[in-house]
Each structure stands twice: as structure tokens, then as C-alpha cells.
Backbone as XML, in Angstrom:
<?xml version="1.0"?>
<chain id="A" units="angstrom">
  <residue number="1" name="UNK">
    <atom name="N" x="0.177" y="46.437" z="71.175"/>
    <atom name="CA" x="-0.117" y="47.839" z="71.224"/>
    <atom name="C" x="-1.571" y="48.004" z="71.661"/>
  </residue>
  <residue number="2" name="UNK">
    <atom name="N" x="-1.945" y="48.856" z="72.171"/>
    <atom name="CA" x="-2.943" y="49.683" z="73.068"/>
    <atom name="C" x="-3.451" y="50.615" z="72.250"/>
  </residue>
  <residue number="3" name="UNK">
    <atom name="N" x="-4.523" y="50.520" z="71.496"/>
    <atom name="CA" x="-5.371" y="51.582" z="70.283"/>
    <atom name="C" x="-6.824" y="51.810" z="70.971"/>
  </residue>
  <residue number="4" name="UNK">
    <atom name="N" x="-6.879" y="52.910" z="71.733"/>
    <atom name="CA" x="-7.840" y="53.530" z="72.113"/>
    <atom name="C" x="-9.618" y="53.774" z="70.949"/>
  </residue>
  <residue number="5" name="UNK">
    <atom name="N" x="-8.364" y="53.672" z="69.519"/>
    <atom name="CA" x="-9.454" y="53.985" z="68.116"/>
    <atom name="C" x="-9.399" y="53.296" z="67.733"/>
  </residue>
  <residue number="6" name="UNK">
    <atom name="N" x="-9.160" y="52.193" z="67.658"/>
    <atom name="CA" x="-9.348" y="50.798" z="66.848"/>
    <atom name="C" x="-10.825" y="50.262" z="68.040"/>
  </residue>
  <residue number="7" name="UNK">
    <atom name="N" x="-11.550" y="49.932" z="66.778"/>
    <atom name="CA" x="-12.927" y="49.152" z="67.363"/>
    <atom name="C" x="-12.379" y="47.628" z="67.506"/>
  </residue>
  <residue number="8" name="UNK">
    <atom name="N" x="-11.721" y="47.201" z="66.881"/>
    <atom name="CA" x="-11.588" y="45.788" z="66.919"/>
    <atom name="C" x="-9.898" y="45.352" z="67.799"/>
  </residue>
  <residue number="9" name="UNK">
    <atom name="N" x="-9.892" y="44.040" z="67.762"/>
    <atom name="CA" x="-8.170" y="43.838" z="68.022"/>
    <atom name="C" x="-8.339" y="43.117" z="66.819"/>
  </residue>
  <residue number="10" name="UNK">
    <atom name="N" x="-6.791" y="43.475" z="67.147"/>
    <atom name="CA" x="-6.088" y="42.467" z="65.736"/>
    <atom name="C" x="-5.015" y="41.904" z="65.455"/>
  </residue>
  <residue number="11" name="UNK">
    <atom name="N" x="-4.767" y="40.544" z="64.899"/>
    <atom name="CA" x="-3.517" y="39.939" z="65.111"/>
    <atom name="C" x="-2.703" y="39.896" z="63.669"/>
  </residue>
  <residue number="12" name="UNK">
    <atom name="N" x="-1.555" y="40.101" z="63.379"/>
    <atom name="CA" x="-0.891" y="39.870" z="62.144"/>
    <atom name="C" x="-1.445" y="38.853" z="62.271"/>
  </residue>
  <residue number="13" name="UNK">
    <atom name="N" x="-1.348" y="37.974" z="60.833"/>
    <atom name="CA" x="-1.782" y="36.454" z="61.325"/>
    <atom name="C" x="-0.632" y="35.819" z="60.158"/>
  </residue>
  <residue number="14" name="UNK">
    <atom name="N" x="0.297" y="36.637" z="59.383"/>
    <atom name="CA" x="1.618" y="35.966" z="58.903"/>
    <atom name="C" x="2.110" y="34.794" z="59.689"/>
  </residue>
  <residue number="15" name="UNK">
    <atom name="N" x="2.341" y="35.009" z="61.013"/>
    <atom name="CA" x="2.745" y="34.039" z="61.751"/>
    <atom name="C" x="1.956" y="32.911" z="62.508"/>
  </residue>
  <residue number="16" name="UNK">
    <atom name="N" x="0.306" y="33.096" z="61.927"/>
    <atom name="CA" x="-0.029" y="31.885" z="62.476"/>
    <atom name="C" x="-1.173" y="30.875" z="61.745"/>
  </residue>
  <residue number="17" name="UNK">
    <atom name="N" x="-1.154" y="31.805" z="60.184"/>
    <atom name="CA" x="-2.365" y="30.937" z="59.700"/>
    <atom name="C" x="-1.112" y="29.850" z="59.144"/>
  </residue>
  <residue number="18" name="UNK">
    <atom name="N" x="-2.360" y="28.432" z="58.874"/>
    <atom name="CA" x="-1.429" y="27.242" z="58.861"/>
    <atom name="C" x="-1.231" y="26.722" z="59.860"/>
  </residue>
  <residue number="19" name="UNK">
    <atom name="N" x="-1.172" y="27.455" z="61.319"/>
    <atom name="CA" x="-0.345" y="26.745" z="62.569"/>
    <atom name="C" x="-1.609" y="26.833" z="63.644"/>
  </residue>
  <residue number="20" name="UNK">
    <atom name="N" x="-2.242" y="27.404" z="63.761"/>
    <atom name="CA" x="-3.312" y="28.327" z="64.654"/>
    <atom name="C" x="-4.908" y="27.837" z="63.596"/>
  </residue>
  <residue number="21" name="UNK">
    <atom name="N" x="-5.703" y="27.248" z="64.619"/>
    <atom name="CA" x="-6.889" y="27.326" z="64.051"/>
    <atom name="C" x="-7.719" y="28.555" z="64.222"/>
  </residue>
  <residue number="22" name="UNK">
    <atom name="N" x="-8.786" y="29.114" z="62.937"/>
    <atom name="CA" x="-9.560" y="30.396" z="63.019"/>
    <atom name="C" x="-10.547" y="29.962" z="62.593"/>
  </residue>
  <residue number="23" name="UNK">
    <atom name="N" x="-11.734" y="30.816" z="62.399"/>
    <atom name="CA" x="-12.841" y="31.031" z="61.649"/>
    <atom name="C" x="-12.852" y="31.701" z="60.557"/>
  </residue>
  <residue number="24" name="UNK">
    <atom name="N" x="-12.739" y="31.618" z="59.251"/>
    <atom name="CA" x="-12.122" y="32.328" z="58.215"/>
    <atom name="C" x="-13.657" y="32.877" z="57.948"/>
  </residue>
  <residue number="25" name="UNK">
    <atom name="N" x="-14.988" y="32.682" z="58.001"/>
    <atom name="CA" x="-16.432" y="32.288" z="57.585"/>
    <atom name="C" x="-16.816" y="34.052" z="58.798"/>
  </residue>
  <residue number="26" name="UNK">
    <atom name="N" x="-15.779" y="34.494" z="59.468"/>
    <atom name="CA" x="-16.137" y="35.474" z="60.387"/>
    <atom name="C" x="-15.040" y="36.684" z="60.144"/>
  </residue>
  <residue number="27" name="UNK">
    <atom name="N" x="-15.077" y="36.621" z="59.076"/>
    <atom name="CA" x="-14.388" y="38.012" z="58.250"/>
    <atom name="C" x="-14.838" y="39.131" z="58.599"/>
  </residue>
  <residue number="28" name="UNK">
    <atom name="N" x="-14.377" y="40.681" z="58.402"/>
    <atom name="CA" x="-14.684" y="41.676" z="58.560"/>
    <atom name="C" x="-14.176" y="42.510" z="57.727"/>
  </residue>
  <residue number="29" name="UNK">
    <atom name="N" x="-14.760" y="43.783" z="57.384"/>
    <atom name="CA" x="-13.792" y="44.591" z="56.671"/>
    <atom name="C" x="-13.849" y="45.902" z="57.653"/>
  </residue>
  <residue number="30" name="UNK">
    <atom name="N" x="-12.370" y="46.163" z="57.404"/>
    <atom name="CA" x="-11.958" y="47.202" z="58.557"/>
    <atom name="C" x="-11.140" y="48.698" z="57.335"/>
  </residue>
  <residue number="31" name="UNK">
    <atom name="N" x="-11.254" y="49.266" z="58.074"/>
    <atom name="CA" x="-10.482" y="50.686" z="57.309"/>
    <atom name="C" x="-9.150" y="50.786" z="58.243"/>
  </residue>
  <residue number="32" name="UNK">
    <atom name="N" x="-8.134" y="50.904" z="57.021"/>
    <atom name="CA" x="-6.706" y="50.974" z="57.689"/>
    <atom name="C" x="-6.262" y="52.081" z="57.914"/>
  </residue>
  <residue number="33" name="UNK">
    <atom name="N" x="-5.584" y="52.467" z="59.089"/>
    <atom name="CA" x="-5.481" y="54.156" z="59.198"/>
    <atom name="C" x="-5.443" y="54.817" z="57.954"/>
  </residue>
  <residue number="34" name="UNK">
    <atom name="N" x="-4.739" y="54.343" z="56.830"/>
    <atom name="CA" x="-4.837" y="55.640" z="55.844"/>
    <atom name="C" x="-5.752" y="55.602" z="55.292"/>
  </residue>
  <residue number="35" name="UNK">
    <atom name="N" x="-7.175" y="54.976" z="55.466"/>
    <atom name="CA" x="-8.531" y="55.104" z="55.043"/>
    <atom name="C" x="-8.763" y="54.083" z="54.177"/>
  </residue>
  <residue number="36" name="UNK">
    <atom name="N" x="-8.060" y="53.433" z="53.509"/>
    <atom name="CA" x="-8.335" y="52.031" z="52.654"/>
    <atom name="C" x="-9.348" y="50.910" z="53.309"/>
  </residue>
  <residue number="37" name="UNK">
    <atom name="N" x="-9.275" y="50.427" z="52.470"/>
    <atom name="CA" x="-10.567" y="48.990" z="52.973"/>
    <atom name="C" x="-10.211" y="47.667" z="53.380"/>
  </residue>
  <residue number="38" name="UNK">
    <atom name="N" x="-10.061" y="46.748" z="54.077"/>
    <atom name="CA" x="-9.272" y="45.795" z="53.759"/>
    <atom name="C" x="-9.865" y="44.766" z="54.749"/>
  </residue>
  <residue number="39" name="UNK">
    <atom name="N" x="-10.080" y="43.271" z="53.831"/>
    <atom name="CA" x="-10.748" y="42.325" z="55.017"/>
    <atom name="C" x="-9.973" y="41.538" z="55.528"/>
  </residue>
  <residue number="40" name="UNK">
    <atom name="N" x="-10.469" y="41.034" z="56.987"/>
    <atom name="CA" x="-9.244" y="40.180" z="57.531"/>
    <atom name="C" x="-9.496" y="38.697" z="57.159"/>
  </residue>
  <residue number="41" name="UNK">
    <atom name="N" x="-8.682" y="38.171" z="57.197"/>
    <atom name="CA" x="-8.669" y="36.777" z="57.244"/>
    <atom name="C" x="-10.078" y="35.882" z="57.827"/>
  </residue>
  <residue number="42" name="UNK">
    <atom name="N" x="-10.229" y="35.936" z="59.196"/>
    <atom name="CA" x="-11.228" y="35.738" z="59.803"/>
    <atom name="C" x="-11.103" y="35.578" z="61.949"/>
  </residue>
  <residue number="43" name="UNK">
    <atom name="N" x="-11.727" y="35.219" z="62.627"/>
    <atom name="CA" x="-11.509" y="35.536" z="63.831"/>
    <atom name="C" x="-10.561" y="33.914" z="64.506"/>
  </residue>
  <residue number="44" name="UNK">
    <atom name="N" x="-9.811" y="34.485" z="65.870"/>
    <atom name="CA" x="-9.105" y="33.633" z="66.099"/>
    <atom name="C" x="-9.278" y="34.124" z="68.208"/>
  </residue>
  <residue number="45" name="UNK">
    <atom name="N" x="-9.568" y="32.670" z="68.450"/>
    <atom name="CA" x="-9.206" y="33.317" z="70.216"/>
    <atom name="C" x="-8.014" y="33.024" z="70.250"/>
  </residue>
  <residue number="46" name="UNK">
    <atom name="N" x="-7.138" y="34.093" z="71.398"/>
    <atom name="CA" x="-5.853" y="34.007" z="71.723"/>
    <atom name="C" x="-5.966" y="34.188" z="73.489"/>
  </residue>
  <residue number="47" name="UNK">
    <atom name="N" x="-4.710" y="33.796" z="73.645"/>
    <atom name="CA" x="-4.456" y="34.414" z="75.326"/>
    <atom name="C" x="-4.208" y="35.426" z="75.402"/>
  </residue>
  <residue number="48" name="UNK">
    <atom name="N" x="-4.285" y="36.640" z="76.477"/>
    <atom name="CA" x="-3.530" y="37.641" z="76.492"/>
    <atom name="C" x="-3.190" y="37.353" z="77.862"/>
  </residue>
  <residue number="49" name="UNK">
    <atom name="N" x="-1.605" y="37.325" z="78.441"/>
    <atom name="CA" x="-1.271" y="37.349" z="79.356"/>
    <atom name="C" x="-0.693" y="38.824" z="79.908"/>
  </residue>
  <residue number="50" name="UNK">
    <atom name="N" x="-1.358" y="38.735" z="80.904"/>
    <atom name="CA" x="-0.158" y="39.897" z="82.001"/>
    <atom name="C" x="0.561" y="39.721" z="82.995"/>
  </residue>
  <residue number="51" name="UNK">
    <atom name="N" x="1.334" y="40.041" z="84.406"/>
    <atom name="CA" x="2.187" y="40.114" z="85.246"/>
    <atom name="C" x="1.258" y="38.583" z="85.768"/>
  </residue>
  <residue number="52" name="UNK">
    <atom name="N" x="-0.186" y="38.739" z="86.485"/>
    <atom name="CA" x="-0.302" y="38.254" z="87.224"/>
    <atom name="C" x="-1.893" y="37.463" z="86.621"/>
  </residue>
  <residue number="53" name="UNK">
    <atom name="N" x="-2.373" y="37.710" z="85.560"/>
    <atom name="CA" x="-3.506" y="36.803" z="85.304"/>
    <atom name="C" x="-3.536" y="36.597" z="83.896"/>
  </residue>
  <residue number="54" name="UNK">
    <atom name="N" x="-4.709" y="35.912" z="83.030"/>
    <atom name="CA" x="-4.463" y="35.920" z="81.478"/>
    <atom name="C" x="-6.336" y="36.105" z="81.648"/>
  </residue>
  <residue number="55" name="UNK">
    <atom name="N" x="-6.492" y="36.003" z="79.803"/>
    <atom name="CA" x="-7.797" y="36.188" z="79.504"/>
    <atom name="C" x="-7.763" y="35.385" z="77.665"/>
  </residue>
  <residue number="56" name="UNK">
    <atom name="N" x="-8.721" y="35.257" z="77.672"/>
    <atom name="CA" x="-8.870" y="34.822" z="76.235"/>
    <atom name="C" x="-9.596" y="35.858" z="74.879"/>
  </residue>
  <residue number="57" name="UNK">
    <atom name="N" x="-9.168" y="36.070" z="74.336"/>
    <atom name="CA" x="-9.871" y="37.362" z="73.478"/>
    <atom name="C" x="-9.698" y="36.804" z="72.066"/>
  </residue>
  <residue number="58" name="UNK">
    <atom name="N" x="-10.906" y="37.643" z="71.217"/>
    <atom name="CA" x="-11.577" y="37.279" z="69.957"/>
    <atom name="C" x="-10.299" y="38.254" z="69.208"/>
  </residue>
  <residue number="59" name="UNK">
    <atom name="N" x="-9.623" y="37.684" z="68.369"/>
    <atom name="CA" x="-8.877" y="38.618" z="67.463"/>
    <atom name="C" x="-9.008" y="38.327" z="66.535"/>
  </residue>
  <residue number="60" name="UNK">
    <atom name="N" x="-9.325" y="39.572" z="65.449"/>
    <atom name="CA" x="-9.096" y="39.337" z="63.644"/>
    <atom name="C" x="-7.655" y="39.268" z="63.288"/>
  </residue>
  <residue number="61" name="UNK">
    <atom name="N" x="-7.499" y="38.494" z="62.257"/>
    <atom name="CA" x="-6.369" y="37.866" z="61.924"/>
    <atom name="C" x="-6.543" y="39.090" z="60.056"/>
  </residue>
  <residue number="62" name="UNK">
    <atom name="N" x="-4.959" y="39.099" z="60.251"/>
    <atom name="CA" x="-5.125" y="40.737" z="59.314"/>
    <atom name="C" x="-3.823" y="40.108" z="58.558"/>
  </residue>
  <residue number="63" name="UNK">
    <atom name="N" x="-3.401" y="40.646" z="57.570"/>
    <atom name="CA" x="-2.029" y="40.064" z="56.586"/>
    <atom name="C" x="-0.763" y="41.071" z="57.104"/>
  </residue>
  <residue number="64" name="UNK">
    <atom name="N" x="0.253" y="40.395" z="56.904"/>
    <atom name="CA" x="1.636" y="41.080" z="57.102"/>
    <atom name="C" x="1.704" y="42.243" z="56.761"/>
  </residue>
  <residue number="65" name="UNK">
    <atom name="N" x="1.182" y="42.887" z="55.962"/>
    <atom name="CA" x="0.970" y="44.168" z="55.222"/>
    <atom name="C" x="0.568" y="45.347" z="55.738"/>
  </residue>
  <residue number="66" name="UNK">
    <atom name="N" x="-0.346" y="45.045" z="56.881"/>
    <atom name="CA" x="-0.552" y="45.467" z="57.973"/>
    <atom name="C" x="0.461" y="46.426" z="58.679"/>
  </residue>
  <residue number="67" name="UNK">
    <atom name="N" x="0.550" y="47.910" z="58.826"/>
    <atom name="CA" x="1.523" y="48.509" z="58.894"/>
    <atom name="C" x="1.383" y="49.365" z="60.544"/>
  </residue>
  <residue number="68" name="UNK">
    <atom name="N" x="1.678" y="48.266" z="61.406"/>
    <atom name="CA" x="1.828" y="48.573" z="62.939"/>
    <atom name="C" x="3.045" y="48.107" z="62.983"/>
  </residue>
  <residue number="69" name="UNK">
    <atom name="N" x="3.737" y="48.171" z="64.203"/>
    <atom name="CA" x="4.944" y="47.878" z="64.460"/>
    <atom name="C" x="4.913" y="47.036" z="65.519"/>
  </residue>
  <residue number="70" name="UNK">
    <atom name="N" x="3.892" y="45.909" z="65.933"/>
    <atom name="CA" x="4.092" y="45.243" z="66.339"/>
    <atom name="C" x="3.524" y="44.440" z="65.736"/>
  </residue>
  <residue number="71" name="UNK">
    <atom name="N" x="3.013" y="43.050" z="66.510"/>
    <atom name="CA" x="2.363" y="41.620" z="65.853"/>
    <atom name="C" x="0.677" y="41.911" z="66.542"/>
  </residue>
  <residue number="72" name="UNK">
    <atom name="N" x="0.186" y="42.919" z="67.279"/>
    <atom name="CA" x="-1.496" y="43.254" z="67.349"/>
    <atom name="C" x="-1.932" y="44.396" z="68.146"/>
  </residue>
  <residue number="73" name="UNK">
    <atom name="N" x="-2.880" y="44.918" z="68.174"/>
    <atom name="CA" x="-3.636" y="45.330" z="68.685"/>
    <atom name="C" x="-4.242" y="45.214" z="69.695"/>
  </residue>
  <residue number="74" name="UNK">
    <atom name="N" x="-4.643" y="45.744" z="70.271"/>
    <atom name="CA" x="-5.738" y="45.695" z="71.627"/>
    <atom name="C" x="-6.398" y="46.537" z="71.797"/>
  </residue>
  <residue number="75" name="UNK">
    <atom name="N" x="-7.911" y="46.552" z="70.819"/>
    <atom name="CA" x="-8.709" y="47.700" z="70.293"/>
    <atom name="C" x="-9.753" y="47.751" z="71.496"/>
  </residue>
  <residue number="76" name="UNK">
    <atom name="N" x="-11.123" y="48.533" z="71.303"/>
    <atom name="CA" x="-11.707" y="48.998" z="72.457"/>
    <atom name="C" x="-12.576" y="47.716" z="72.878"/>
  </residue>
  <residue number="77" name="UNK">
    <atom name="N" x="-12.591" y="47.252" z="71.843"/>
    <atom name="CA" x="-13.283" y="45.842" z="72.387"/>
    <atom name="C" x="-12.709" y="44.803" z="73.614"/>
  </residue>
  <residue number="78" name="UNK">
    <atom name="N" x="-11.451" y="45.024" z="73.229"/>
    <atom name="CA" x="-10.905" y="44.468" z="74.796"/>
    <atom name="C" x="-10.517" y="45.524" z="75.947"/>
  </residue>
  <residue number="79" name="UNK">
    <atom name="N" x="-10.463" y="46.308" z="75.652"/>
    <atom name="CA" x="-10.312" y="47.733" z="77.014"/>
    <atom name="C" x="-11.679" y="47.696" z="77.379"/>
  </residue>
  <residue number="80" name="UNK">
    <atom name="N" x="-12.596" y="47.619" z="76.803"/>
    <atom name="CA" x="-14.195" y="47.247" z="77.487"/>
    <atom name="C" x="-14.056" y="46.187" z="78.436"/>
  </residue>
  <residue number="81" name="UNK">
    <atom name="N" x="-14.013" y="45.205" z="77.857"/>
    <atom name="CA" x="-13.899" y="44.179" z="78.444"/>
    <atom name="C" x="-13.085" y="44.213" z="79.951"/>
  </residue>
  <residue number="82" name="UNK">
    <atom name="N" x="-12.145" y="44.629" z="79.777"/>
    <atom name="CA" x="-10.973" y="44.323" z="80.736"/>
    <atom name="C" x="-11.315" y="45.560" z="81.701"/>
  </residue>
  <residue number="83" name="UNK">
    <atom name="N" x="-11.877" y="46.481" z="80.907"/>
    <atom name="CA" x="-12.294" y="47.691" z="82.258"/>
    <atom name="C" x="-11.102" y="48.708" z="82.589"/>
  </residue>
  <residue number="84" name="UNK">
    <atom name="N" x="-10.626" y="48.774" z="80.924"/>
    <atom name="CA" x="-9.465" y="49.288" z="81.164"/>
    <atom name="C" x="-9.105" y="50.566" z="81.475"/>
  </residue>
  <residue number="85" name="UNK">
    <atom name="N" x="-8.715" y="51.063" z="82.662"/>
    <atom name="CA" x="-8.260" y="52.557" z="82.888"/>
    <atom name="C" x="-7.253" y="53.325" z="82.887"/>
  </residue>
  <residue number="86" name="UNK">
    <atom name="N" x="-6.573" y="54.287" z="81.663"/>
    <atom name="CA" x="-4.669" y="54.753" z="81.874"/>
    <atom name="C" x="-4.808" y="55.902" z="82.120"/>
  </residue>
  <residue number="87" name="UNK">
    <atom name="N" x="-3.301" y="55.845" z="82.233"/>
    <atom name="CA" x="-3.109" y="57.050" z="83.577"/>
    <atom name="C" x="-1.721" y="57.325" z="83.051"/>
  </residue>
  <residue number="88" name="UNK">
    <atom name="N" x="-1.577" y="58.465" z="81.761"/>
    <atom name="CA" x="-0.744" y="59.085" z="81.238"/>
    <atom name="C" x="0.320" y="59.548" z="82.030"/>
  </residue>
  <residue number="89" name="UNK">
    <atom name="N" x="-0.025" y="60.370" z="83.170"/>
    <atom name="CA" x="0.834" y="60.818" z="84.417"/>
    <atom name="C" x="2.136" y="59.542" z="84.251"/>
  </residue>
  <residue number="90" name="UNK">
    <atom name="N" x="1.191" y="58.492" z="85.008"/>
    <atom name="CA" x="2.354" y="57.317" z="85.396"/>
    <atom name="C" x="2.658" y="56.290" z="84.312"/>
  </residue>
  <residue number="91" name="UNK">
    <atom name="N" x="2.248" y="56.527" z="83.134"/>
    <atom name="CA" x="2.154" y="55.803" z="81.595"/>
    <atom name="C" x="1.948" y="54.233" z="82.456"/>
  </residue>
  <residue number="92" name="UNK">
    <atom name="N" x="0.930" y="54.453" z="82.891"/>
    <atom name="CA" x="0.504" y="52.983" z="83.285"/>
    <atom name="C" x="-0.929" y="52.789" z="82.428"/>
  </residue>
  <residue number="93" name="UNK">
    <atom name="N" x="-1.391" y="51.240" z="82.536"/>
    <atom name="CA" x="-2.513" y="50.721" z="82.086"/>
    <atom name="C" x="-3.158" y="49.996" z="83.246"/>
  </residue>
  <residue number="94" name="UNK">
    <atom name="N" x="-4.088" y="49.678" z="83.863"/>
    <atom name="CA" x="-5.132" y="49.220" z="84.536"/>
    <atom name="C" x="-6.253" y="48.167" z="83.668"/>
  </residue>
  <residue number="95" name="UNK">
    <atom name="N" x="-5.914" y="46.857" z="83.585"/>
    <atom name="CA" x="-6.510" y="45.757" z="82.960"/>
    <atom name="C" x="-6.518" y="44.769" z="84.006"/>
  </residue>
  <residue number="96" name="UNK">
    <atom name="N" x="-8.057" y="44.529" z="83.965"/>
    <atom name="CA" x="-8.990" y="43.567" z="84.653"/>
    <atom name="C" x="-8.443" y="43.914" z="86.348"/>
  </residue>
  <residue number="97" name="UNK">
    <atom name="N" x="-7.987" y="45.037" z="86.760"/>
    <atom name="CA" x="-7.835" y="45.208" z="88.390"/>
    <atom name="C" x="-6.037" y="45.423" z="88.312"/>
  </residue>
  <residue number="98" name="UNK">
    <atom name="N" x="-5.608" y="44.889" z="87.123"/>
    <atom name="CA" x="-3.969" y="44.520" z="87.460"/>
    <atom name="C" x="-3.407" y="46.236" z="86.913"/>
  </residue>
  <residue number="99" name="UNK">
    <atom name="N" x="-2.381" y="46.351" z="87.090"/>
    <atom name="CA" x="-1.779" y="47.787" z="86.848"/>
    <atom name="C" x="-0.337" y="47.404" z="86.208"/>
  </residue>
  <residue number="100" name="UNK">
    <atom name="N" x="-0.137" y="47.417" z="84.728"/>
    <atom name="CA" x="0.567" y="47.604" z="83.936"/>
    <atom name="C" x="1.317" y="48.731" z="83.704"/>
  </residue>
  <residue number="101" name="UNK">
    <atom name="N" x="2.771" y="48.643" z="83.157"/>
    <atom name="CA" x="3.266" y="49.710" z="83.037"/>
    <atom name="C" x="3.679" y="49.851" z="81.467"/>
  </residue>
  <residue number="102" name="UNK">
    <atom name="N" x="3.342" y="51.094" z="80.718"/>
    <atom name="CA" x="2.862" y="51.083" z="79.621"/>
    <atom name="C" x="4.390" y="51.584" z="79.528"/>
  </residue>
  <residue number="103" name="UNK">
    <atom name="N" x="5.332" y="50.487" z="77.902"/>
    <atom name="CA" x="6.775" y="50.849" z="77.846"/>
    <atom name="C" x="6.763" y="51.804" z="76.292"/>
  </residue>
  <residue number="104" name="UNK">
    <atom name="N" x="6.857" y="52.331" z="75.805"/>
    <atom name="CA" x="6.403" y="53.152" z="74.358"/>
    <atom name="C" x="6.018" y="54.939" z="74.559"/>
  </residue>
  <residue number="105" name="UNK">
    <atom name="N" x="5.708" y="55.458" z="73.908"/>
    <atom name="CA" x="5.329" y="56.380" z="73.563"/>
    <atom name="C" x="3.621" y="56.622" z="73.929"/>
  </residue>
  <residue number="106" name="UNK">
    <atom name="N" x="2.903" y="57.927" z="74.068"/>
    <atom name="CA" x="1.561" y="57.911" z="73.820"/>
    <atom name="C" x="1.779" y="59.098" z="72.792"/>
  </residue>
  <residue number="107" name="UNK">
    <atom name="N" x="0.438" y="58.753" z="72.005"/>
    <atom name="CA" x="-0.022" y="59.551" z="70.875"/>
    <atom name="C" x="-0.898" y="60.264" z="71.303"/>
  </residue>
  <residue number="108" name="UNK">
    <atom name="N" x="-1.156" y="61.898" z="70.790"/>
    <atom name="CA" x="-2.669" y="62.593" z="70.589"/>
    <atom name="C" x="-2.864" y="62.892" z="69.583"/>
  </residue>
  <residue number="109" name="UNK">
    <atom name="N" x="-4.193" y="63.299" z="69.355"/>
    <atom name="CA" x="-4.883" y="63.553" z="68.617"/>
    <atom name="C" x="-4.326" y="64.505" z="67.639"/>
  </residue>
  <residue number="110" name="UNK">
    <atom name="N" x="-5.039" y="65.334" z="66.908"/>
    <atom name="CA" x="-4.779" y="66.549" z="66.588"/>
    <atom name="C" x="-5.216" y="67.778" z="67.220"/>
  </residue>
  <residue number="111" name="UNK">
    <atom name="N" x="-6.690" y="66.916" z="68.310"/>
    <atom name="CA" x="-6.773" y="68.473" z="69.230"/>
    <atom name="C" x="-5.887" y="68.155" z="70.166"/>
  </residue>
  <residue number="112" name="UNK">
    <atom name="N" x="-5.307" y="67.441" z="70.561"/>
    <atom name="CA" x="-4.138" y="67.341" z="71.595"/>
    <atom name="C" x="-4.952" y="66.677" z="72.802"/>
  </residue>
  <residue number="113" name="UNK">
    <atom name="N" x="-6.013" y="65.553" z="72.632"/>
    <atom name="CA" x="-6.350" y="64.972" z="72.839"/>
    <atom name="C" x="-5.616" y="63.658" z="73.373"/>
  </residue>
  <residue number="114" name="UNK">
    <atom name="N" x="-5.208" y="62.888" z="74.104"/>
    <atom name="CA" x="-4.625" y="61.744" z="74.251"/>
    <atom name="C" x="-5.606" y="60.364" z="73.345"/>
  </residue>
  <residue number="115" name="UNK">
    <atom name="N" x="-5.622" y="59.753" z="72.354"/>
    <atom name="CA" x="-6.550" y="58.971" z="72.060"/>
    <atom name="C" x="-6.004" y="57.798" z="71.930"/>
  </residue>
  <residue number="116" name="UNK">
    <atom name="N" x="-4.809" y="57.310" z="71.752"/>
    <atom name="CA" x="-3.999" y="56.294" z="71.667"/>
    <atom name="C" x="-2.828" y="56.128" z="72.540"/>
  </residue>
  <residue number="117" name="UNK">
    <atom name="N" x="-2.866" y="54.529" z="73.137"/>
    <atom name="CA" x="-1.794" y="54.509" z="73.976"/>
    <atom name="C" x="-0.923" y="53.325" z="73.408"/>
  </residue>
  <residue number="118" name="UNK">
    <atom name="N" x="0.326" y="54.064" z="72.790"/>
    <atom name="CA" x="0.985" y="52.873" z="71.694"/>
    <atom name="C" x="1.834" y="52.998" z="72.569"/>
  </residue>
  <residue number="119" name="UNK">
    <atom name="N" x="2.529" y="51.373" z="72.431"/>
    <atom name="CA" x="3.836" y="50.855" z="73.072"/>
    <atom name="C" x="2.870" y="49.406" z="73.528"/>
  </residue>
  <residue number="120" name="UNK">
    <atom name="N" x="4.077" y="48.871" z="74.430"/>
    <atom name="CA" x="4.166" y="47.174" z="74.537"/>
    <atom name="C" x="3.446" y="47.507" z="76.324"/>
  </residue>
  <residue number="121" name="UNK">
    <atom name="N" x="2.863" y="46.434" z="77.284"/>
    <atom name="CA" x="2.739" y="46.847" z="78.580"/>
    <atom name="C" x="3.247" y="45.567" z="78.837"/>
  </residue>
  <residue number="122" name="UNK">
    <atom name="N" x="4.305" y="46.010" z="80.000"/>
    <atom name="CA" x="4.620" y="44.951" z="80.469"/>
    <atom name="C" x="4.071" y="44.599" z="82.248"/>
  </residue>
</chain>
């Protein structure tokens, strides 16, 4: 998922502490949408692949409890990075030059703002 308001990314990490090496010593505490407090595990690089290139990105590793509907995030820290530009019209995403097509829903705000672009890009 694609979180325009999430400062960080983030990975369930149910499925990979034990299997996946991290930095547990590079914890954070993050506020969970319903305003609670909660620290992650610690940081982990992953791949992120798309159609036609990949990249390696810093993700916090967060507990199952974690109430997204997928397995992470892709907060502004990697839309910086990647230079990311969407385009609601064509529910596409634009990462690192490549043009994704965003499969899900988008969210706004409460001013009717677009601020989140949830769903999977394939």
C-alpha cells in the first residue's frame, strides 16, 4: 500500500522475524492511525520490485497487530526517494521514471483532499 501520511514504511514483520535479518537497536515509535503509540521491532532493508526495475528500501518491521490490509507500507520516505508522482485521473503511480497502475481504491481526506493512495500497484 501507498500512504501519502505515513512518514515511515513499514513491514508486518510476523512473517519475517526469525527468517530475515534486522536491526532491532534502530527502533522507533510511531502513532497508529487511531492515535496510540507503538514501537517497531527495528529496521530491515528489503527489495521493492516493479514491472521493470527494483530498489532497496529501509523498512520498520511492526507486529501482526498492525491493522492494514496488507503485509506494508510505502510511506513518504520512499515516494521521496523514488520521485514519486500519481495521477488519480488514470489511478496510476510514477516510481523512479516507471508508471504503475495503482489496483485499489484512493482515499481523501476529510477536506476532500486526496492524501492517500491505498491499494496494491502493479
Amino acid at each position: 500500500m501507498i500512504d501519502t501520511g505515513a512518514d515511515i514504511s513499514l513491514l508486518k514483520g510476523n512473517k519475517l522475524i526469525g527468517t530475515t535479518e534486522y536491526d532491532p537497536e534502530k527502533k522507533v515509535k510511531v502513532k497508529c492511525v487511531d492515535g496510540s503509540p507503538m514501537e517497531t521491532h527495528g529496521i530491515l532493508e528489503a527489495r521493492v520490485e516493479l514491472s521493470n526495475s527494483s530498489t532497496v528500501h529501509e523498512f520498520q518491521l511492526v507486529n501482526k497487530q498492525v491493522d492494514i490490509a496488507c503485509d506494508g507500507i510505502l510511506g513518504r520516505n520512499f515516494l521521496k526517494r523514488a520521485k514519486a508522482k500519481g495521477c488519480f485521473e488514470s489511478q496510476t503511480v510514477t516510481l523512479d521514471g516507471e508508471v504503475c497502475k495503482m489496483v485499489g481504491k484512493t482515499k481523501q481526506s476529510e477536506t476532500g483532499e486526496p492524501s492517500i493512495i491505498s491499494g496494491h500497484i502493479k
